[in-house]
C-alpha positions in Angstrom: -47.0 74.6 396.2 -48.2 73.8 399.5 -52.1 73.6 400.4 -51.0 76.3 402.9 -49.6 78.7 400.0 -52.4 77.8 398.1 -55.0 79.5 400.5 -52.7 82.6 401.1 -53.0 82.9 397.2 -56.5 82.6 397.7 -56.9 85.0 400.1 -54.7 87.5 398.0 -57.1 87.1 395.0 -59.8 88.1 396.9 -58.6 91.1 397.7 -56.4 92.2 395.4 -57.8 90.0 392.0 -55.5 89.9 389.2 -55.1 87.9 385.8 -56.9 88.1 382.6 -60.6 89.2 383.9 -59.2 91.9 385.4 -57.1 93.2 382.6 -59.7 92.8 380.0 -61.9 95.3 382.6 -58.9 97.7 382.4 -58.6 97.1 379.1 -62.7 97.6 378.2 -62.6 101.3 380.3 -59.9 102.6 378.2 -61.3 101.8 374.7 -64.4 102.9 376.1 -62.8 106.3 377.4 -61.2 106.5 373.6 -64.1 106.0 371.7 -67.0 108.0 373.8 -66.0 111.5 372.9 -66.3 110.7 369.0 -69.8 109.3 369.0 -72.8 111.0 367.3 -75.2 112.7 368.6 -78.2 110.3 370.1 -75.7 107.6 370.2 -75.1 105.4 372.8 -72.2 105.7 374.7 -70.0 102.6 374.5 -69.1 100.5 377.7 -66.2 99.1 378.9 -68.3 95.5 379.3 -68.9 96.6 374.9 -65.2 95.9 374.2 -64.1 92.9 376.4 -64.4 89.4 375.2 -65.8 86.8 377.1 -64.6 82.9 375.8 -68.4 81.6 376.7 -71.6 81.8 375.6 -74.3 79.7 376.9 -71.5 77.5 379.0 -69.3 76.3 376.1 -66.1 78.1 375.4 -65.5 80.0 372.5 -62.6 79.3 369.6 -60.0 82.1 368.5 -62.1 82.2 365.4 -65.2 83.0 366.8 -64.0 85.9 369.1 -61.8 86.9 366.0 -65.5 87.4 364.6 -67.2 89.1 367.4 -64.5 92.2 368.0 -64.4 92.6 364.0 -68.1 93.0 364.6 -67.4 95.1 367.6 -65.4 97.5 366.0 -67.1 97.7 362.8 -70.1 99.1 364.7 -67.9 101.8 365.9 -66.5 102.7 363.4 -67.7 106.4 362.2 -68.1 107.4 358.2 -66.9 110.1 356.6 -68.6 112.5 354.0 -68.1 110.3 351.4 -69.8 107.2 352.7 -66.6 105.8 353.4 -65.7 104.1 356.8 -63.1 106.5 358.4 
């Protein structure tokens, strides 16, 4: 690729931005869309930024494992229970 199609690319990003940042946004609005009309009463309603996974914290990157973790953590918490005390 020349340093000439390189800029155009550039360019291009910045006004139309694609890749992975951009899909995880997509991504966050439509969980977000699913889970809002089930929430309780009082409860806060859940945002798009709630359900998309950033790979750092405090500069260093994050392993599989550790974001594995944090949207089991993420969906537990949004998860509703039933009569029984049971997670639905």
């Amino acid at each position: 690729m020349s340093a000439r199609e390189f800029a155009e690319w550039q360019a291009f990003y910045r006004l139309m931005p694609f890749g992975p940042d951009l899909d995880d946004s997509r991504f966050g609005t439509i969980a977000a869309s699913l889970v809002n009309p089930y929430r309780g009463k009082g409860e806060r309603a859940a945002r798009p930024e709630d359900f998309m996974v950033s790979r750092r914290i405090g500069g260093e990157e994050q392993t599989p494992e550790q974001i594995a973790a944090l949207l089991r953590v993420g969906l537990a918490g949004h998860r509703k229970k039933d009569g029984k005390g049971k997670k639905a």
